[in-house]
MIVEXKOL-744211 format. One record per atom (N, C-alpha, C, O, CB): residue number from 1; residue in three letters; atom name; x, y, z. Coordinates in Angstrom, 1 decimal, decimal comma. Glycine has a CB too. Example, Ala and Ser with C-alpha at 12.3 -4.5 7.8 and 13.67 -1.06 7.14 Angstrom:
+------+------+------+--------+--------+--------+
: resi : resn : name :      x :      y :      z :
+------+------+------+--------+--------+--------+
:    1 :  ala :    N :   13,2 :   -5,7 :    7,8 :
:    1 :  ala :   CA :   12,3 :   -4,5 :    7,8 :
:    1 :  ala :    C :   13,2 :   -3,3 :    7,8 :
:    1 :  ala :    O :   14,2 :   -3,3 :    8,5 :
:    1 :  ala :   CB :   11,3 :   -4,5 :    9,0 :
:    2 :  ser :    N :   12,8 :   -2,2 :    7,1 :
:    2 :  ser :   CA :   13,7 :   -1,1 :    7,1 :
:    2 :  ser :    C :   12,9 :    0,0 :    7,9 :
:    2 :  ser :    O :   13,4 :    1,1 :    8,0 :
:    2 :  ser :   CB :   14,1 :   -0,6 :    5,7 :
+------+------+------+--------+--------+--------+
//
This chain:
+------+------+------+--------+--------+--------+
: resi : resn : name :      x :      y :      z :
+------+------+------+--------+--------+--------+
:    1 :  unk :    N : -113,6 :  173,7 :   52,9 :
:    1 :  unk :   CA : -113,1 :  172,6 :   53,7 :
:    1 :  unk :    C : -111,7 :  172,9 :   54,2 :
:    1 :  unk :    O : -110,9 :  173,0 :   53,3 :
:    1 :  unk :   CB : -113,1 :  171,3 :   52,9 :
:    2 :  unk :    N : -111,2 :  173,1 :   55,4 :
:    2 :  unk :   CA : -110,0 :  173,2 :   56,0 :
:    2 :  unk :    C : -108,9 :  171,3 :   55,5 :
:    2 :  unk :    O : -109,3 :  170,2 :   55,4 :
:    2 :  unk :   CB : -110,6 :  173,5 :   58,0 :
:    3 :  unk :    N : -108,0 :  171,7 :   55,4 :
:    3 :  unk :   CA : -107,2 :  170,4 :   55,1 :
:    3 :  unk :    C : -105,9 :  170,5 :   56,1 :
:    3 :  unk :    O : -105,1 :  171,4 :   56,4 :
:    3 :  unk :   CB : -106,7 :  170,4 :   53,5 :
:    4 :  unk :    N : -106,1 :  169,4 :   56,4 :
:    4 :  unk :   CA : -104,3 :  169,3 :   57,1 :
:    4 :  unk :    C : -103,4 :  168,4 :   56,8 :
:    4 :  unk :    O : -103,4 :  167,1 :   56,8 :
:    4 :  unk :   CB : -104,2 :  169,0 :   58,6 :
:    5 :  unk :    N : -102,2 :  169,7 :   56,5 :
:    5 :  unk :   CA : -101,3 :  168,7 :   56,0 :
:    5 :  unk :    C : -100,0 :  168,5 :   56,4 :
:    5 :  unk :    O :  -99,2 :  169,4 :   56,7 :
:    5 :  unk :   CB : -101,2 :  168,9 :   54,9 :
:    6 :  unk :    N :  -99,7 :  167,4 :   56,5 :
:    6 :  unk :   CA :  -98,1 :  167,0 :   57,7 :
:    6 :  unk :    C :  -97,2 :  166,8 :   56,9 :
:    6 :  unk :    O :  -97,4 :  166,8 :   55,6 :
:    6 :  unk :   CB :  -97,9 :  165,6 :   58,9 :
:    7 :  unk :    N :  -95,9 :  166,6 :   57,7 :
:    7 :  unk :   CA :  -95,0 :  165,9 :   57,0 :
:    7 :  unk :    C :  -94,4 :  167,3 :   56,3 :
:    7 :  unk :    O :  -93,7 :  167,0 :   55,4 :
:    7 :  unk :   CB :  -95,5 :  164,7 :   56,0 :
:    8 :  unk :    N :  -94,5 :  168,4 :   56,5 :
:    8 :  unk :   CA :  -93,9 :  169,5 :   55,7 :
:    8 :  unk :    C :  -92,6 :  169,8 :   55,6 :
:    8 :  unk :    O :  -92,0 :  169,7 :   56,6 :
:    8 :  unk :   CB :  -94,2 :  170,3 :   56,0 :
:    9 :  unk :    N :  -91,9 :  170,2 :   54,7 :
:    9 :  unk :   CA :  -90,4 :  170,7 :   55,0 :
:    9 :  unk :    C :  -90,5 :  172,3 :   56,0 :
:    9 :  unk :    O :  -91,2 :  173,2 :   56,2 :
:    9 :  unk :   CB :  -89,4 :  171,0 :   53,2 :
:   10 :  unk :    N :  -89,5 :  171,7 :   56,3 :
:   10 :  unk :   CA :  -89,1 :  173,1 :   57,2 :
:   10 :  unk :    C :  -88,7 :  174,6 :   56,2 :
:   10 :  unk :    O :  -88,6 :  175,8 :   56,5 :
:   10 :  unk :   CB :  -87,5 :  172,6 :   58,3 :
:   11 :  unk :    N :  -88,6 :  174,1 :   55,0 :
:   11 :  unk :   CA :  -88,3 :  175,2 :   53,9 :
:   11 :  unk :    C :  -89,7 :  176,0 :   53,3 :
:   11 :  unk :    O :  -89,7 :  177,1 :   52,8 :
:   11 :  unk :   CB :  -87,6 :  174,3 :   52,7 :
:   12 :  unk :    N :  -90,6 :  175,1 :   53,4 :
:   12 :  unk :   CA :  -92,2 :  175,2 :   53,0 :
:   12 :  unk :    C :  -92,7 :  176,6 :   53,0 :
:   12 :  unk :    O :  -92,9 :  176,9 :   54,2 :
:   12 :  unk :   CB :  -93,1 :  174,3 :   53,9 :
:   13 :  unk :    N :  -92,9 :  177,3 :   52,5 :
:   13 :  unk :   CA :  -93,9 :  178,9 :   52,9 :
:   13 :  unk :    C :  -95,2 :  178,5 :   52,8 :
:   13 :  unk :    O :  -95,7 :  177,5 :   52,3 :
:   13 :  unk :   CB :  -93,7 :  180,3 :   51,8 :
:   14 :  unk :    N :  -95,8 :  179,7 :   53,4 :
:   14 :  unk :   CA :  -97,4 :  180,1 :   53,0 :
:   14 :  unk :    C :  -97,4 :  180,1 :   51,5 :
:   14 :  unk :    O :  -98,4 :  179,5 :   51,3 :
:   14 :  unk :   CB :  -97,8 :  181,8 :   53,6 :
:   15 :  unk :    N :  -97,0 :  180,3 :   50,8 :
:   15 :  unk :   CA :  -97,0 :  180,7 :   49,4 :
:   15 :  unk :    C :  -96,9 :  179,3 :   48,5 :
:   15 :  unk :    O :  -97,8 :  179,0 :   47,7 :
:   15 :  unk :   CB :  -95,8 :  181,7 :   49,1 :
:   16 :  unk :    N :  -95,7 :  178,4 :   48,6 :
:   16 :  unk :   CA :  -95,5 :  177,4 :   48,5 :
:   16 :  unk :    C :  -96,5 :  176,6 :   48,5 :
:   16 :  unk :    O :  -96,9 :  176,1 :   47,4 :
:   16 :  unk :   CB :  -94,8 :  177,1 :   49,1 :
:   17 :  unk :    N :  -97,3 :  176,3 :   50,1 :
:   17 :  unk :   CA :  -98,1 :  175,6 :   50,0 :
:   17 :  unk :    C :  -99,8 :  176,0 :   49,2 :
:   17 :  unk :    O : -100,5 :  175,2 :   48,7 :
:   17 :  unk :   CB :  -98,1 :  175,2 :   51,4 :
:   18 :  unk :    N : -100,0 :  177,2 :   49,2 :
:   18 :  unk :   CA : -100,7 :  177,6 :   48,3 :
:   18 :  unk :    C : -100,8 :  177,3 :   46,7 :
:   18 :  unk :    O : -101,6 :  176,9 :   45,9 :
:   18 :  unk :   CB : -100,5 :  178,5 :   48,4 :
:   19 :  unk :    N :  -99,6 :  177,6 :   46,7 :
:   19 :  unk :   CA :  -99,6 :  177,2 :   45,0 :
:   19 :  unk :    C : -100,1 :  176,1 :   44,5 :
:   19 :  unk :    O : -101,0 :  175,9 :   43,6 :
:   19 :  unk :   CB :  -98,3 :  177,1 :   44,5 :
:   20 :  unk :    N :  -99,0 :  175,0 :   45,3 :
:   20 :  unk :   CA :  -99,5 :  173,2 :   45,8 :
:   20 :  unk :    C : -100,9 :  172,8 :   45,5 :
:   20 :  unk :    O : -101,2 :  172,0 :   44,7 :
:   20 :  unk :   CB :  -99,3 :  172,9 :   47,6 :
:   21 :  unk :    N : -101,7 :  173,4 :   46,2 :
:   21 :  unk :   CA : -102,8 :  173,1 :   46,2 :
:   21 :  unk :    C : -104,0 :  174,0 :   45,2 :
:   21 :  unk :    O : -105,2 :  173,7 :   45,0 :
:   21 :  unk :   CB : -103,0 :  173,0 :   47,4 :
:   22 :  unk :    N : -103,3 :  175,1 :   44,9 :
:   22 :  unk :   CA : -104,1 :  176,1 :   44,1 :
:   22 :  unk :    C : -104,1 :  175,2 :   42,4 :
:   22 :  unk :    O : -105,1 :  175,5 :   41,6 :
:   22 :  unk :   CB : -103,0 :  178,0 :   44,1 :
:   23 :  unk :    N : -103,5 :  174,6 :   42,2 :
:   23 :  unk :   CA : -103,6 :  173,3 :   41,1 :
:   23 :  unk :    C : -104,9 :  172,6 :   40,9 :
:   23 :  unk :    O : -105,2 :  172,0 :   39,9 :
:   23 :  unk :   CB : -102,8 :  172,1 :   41,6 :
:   24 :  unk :    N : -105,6 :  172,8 :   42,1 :
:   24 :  unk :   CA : -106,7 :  171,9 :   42,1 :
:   24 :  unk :    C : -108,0 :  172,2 :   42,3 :
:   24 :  unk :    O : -109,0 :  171,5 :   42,5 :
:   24 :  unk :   CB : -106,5 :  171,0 :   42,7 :
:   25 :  unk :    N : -107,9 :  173,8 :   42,4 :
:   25 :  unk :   CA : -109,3 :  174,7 :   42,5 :
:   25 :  unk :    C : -108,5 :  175,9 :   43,6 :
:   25 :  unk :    O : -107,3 :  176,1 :   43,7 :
:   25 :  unk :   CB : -111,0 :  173,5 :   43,3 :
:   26 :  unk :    N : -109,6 :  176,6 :   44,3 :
:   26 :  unk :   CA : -109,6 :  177,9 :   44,6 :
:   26 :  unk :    C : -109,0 :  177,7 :   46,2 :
:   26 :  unk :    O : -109,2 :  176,8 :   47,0 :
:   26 :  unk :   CB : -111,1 :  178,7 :   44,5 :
:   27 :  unk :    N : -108,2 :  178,7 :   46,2 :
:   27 :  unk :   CA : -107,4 :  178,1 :   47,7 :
:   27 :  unk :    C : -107,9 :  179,2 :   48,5 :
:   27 :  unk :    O : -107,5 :  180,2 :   47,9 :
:   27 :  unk :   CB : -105,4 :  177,9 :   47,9 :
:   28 :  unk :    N : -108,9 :  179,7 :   49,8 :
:   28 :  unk :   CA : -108,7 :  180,9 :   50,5 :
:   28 :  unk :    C : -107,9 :  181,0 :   51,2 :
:   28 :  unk :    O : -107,6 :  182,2 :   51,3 :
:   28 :  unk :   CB : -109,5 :  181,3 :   51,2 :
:   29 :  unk :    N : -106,9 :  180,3 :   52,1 :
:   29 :  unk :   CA : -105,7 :  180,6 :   52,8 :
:   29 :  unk :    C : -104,8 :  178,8 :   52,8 :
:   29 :  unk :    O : -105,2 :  177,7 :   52,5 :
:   29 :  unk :   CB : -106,2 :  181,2 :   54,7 :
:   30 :  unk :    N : -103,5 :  179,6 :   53,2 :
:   30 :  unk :   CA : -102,9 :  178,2 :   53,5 :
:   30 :  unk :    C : -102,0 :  178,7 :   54,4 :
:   30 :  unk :    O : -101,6 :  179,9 :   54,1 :
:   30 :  unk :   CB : -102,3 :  177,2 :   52,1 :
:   31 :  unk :    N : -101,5 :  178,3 :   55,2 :
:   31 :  unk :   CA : -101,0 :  178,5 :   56,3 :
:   31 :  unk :    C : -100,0 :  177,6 :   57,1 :
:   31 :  unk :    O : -100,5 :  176,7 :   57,8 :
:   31 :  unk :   CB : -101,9 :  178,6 :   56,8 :
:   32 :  unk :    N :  -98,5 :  177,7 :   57,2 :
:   32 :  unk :   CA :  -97,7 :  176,8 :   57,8 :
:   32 :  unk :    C :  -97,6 :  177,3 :   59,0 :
:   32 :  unk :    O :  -97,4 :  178,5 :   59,2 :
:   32 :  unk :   CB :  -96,6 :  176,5 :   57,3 :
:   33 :  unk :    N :  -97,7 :  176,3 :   60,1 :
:   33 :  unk :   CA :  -97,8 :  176,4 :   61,4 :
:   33 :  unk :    C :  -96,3 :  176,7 :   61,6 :
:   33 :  unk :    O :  -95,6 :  175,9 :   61,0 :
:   33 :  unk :   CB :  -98,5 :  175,3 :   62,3 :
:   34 :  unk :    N :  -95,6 :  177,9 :   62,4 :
:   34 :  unk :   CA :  -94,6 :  178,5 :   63,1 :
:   34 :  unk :    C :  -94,5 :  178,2 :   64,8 :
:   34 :  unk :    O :  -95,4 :  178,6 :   65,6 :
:   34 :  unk :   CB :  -94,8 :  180,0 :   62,8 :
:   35 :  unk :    N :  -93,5 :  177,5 :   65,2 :
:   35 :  unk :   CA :  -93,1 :  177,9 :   66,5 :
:   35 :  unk :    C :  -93,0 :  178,9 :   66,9 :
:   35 :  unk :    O :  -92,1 :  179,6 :   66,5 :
:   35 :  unk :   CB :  -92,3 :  177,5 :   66,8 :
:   36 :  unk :    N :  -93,9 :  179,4 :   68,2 :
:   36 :  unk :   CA :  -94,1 :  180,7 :   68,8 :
:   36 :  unk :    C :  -92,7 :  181,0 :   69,0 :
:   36 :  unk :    O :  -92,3 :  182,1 :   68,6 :
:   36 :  unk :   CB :  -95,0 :  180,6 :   70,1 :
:   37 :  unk :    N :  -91,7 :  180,2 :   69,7 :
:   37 :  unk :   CA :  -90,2 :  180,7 :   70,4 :
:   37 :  unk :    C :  -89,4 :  180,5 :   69,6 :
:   37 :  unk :    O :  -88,3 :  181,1 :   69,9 :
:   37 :  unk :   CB :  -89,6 :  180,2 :   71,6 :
:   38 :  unk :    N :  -89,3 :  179,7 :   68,6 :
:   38 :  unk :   CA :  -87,6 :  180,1 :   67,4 :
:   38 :  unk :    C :  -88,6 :  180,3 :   66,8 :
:   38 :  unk :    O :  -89,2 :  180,3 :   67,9 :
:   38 :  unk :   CB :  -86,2 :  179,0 :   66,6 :
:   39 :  unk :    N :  -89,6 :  180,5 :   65,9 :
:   39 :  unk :   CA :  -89,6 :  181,0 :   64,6 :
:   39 :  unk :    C :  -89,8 :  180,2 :   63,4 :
:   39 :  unk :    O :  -90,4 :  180,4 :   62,4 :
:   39 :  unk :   CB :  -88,6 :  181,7 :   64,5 :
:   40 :  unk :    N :  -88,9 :  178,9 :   63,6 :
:   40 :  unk :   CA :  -89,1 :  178,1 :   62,7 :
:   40 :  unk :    C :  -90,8 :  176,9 :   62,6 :
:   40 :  unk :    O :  -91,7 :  176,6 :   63,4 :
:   40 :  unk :   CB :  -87,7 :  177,5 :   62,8 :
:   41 :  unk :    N :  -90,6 :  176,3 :   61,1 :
:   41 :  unk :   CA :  -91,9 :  175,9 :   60,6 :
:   41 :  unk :    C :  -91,8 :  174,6 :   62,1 :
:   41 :  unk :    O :  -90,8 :  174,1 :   62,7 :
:   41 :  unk :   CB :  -91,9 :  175,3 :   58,6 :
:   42 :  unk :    N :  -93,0 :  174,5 :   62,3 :
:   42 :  unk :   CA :  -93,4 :  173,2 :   63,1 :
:   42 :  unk :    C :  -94,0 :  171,5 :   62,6 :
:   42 :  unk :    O :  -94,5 :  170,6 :   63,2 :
:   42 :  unk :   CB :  -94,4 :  173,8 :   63,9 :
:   43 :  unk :    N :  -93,7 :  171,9 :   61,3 :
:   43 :  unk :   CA :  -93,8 :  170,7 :   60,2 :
:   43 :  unk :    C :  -95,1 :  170,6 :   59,4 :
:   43 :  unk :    O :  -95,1 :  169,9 :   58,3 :
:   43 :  unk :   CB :  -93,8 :  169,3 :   60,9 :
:   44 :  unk :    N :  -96,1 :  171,2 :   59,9 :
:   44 :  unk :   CA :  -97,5 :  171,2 :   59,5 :
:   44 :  unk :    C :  -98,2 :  172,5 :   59,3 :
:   44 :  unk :    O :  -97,9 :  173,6 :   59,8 :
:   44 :  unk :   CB :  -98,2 :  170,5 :   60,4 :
:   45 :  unk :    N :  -99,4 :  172,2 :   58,3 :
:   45 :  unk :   CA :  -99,9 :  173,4 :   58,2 :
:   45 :  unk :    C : -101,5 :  173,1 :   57,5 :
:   45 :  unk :    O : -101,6 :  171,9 :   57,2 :
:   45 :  unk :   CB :  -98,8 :  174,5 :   57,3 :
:   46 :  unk :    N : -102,6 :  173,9 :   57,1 :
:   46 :  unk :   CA : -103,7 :  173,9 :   57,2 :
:   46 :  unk :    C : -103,7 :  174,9 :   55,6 :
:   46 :  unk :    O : -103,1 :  175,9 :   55,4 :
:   46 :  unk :   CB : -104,3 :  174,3 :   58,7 :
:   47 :  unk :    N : -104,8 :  174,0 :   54,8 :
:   47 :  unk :   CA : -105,5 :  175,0 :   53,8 :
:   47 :  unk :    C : -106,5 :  174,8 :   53,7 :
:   47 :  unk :    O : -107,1 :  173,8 :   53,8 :
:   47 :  unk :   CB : -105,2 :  175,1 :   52,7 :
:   48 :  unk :    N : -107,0 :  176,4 :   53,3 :
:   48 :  unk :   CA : -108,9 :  176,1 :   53,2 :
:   48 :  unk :    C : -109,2 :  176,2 :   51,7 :
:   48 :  unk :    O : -108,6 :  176,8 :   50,8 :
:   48 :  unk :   CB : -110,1 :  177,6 :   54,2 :
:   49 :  unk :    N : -110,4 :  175,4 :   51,7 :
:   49 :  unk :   CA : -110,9 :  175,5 :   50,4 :
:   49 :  unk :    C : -112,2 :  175,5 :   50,1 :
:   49 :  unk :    O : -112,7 :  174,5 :   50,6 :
:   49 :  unk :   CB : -110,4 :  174,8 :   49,8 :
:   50 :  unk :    N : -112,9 :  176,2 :   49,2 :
:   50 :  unk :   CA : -114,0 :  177,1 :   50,0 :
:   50 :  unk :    C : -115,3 :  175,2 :   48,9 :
:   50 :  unk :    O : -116,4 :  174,8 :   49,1 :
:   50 :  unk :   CB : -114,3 :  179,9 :   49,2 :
:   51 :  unk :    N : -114,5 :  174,9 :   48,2 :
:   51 :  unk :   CA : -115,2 :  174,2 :   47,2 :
:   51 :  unk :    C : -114,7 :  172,3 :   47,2 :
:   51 :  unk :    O : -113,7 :  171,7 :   46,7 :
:   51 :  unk :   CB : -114,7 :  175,0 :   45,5 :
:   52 :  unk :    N : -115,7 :  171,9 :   48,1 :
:   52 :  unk :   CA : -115,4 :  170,6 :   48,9 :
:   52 :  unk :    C : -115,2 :  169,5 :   47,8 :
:   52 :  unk :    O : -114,3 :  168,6 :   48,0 :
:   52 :  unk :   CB : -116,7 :  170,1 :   50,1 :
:   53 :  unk :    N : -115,7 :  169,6 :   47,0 :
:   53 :  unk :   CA : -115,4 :  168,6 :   45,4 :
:   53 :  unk :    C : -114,1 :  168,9 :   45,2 :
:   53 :  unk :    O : -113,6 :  167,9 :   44,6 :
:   53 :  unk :   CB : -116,4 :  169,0 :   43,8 :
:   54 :  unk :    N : -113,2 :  169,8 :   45,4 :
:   54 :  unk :   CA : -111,7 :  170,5 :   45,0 :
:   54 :  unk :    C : -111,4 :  170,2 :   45,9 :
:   54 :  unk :    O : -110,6 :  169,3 :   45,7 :
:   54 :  unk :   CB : -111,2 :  172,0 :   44,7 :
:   55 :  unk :    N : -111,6 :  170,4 :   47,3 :
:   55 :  unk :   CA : -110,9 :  169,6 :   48,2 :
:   55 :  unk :    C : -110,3 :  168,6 :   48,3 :
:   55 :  unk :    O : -109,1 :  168,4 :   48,3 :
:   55 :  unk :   CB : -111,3 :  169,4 :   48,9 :
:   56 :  unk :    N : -111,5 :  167,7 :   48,2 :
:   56 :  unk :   CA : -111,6 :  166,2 :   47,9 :
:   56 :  unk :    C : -110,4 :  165,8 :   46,7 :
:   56 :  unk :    O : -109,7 :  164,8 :   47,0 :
:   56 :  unk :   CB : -113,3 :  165,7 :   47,3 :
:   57 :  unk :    N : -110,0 :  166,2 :   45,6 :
:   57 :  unk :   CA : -109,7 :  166,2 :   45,0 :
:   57 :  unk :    C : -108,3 :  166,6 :   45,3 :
:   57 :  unk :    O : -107,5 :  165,6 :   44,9 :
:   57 :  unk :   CB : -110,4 :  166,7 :   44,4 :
:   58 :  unk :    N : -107,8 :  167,4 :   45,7 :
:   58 :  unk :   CA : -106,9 :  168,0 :   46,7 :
:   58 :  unk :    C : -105,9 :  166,6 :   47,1 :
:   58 :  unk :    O : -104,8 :  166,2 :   46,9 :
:   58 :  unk :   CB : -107,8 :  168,8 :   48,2 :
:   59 :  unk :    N : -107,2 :  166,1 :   47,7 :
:   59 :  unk :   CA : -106,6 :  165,6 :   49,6 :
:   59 :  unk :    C : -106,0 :  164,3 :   48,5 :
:   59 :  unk :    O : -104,8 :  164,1 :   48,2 :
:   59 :  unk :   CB : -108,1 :  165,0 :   51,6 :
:   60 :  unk :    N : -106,8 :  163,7 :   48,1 :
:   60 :  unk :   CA : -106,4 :  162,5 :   47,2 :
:   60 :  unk :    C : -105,3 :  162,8 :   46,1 :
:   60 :  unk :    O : -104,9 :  161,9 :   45,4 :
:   60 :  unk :   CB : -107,6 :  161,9 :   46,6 :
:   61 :  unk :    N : -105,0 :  163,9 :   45,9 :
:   61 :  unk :   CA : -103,8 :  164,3 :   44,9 :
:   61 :  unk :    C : -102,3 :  164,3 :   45,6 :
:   61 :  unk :    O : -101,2 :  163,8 :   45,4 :
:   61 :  unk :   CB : -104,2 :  165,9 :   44,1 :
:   62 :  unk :    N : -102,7 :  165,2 :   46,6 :
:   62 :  unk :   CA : -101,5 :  165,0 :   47,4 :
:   62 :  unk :    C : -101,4 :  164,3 :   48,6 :
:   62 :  unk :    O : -100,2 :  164,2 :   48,9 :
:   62 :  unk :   CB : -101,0 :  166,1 :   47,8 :
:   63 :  unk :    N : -102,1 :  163,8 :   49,4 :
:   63 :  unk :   CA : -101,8 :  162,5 :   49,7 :
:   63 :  unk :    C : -100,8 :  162,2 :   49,7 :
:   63 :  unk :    O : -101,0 :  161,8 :   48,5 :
:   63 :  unk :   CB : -102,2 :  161,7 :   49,2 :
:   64 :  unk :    N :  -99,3 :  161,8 :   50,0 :
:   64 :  unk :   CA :  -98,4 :  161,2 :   49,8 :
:   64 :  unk :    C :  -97,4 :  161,8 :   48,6 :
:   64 :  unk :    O :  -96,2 :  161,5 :   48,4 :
:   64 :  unk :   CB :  -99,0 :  159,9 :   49,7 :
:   65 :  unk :    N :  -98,1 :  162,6 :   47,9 :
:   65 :  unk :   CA :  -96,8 :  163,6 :   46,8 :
:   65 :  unk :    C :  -96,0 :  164,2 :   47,8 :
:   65 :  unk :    O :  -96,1 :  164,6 :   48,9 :
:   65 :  unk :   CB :  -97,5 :  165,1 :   45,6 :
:   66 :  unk :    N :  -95,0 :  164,2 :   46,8 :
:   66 :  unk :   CA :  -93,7 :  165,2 :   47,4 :
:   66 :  unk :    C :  -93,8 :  167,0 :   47,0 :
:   66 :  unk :    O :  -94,1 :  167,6 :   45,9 :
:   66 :  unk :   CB :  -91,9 :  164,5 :   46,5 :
:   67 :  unk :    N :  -93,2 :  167,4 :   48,4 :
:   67 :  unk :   CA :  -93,4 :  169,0 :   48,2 :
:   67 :  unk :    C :  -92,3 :  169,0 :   48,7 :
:   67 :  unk :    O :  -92,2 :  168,1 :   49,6 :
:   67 :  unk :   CB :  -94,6 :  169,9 :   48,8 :
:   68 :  unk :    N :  -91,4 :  169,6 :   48,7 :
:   68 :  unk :   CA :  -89,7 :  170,3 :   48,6 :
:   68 :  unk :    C :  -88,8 :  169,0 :   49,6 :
:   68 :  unk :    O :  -88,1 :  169,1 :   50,6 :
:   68 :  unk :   CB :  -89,6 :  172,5 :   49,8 :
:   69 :  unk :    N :  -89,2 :  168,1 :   48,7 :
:   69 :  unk :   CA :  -88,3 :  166,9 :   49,1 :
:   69 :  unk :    C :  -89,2 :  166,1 :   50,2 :
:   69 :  unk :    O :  -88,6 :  165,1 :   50,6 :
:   69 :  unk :   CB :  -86,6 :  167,5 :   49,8 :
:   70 :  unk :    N :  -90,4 :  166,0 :   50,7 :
:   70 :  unk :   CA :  -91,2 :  165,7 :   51,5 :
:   70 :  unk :    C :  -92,5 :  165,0 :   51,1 :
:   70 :  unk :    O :  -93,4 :  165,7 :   50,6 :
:   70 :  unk :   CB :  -91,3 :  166,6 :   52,2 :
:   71 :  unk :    N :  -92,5 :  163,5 :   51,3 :
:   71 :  unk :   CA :  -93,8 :  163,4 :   51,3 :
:   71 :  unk :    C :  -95,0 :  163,5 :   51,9 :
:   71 :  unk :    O :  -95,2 :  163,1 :   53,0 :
:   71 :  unk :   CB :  -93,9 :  162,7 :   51,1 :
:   72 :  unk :    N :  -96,0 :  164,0 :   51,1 :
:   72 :  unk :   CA :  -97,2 :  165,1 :   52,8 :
:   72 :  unk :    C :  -98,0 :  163,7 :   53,0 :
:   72 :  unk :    O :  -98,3 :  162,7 :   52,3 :
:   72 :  unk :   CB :  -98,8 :  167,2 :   52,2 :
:   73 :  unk :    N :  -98,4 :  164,1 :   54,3 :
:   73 :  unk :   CA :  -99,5 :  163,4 :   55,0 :
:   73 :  unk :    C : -100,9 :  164,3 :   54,6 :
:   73 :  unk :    O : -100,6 :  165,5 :   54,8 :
:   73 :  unk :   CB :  -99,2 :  163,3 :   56,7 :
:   74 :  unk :    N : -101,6 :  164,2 :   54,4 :
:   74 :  unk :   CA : -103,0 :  165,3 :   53,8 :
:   74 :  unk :    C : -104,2 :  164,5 :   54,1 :
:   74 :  unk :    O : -104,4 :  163,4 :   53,5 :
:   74 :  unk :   CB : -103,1 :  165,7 :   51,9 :
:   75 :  unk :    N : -105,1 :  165,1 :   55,1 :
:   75 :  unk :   CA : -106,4 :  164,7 :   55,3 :
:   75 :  unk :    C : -107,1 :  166,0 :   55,8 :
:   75 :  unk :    O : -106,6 :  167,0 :   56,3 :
:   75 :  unk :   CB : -106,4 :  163,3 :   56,3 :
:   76 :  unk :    N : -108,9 :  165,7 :   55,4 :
:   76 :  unk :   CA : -109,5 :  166,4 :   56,5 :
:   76 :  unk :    C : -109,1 :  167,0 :   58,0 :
:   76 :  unk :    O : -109,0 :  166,4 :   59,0 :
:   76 :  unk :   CB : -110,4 :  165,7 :   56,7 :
:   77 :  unk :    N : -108,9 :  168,4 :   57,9 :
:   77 :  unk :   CA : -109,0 :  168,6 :   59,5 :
:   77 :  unk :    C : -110,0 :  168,5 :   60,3 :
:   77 :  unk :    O : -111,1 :  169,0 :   60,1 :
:   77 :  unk :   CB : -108,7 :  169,7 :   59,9 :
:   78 :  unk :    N : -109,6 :  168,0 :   61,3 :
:   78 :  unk :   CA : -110,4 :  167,8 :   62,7 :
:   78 :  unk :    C : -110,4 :  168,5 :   63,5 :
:   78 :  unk :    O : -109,4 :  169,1 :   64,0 :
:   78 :  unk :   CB : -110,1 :  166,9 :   63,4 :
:   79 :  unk :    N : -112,2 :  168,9 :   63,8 :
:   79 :  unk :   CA : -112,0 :  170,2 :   64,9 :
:   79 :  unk :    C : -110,7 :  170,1 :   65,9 :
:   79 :  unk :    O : -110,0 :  169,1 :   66,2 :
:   79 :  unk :   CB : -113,3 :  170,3 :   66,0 :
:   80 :  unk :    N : -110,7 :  171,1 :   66,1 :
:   80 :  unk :   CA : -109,8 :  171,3 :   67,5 :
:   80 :  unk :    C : -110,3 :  171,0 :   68,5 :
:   80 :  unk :    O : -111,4 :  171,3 :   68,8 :
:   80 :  unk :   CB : -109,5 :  172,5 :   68,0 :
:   81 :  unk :    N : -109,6 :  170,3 :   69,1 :
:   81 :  unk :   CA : -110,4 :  170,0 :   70,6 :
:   81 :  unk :    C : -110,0 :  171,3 :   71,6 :
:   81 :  unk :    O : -109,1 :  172,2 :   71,4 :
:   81 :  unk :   CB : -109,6 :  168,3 :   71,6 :
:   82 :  unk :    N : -110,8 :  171,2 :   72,6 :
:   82 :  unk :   CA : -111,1 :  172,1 :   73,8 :
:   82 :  unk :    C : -109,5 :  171,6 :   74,9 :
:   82 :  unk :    O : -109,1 :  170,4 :   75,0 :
:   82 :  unk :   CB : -113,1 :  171,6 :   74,7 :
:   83 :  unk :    N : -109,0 :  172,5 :   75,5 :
:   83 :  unk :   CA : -107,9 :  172,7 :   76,3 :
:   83 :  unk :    C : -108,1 :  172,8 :   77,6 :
:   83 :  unk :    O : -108,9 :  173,6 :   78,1 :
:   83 :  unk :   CB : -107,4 :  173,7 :   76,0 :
:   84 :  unk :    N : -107,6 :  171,9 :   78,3 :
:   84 :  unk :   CA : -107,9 :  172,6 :   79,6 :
:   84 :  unk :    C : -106,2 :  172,4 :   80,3 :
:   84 :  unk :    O : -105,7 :  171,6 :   81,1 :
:   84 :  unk :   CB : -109,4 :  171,7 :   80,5 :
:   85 :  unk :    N : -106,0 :  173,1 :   79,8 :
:   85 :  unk :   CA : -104,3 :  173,8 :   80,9 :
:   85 :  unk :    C : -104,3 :  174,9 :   81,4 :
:   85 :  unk :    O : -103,3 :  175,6 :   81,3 :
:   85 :  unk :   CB : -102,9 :  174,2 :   80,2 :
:   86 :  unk :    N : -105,2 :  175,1 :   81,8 :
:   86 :  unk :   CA : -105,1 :  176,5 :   82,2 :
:   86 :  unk :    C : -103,4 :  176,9 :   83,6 :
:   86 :  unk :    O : -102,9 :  176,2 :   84,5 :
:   86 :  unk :   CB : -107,0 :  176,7 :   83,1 :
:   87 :  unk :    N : -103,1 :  177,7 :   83,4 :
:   87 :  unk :   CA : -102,0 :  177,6 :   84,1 :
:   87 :  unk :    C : -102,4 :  178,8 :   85,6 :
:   87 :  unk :    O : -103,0 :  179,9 :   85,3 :
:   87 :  unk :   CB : -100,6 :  177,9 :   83,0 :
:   88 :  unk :    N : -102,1 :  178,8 :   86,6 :
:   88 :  unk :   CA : -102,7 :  179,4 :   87,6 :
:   88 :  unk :    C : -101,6 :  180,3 :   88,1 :
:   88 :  unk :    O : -101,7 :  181,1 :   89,0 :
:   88 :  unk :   CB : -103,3 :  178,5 :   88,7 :
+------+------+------+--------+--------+--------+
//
């Protein structure tokens, strides 16, 4: 199950948020979204987890806990929607 989670500190790593959630069963990636042009975190980021009972488990644990001074927003991710900006 992919998770998304907001509200992140700007201090937050890949690793960090891994750990976070490696608490509560098997994590395959976790991932803080980066601004393409500075570099820095963009507040949010996505973890997968291959075992949806641990998910679940997950989402309702952190929910609203604090991670490096921040309380997360954590729910199911939602597909991505389809784009249409194409720029000409």
């Amino acid at each position: 199950m992919n998770i998304f989670v907001g509200n992140l500190s700007f201090n937050t790593t890949n690793e960090g948020l891994q750990s976070a959630f490696s608490k509560f069963g098997s994590v395959d990636s976790a991932q803080v979204i980066m601004d393409r042009q500075t570099g820095r975190s963009r507040g949010f980021g996505f973890v997968e987890m291959p075992d949806d009972s641990e998910a679940q488990a997950a989402i309702s644990a952190m929910n609203g806990a604090d991670l490096d001074g921040r309380p997360l927003t954590v729910n199911e991710a939602r597909p991505r929607a389809p784009r249409n900006d194409r720029r000409w």
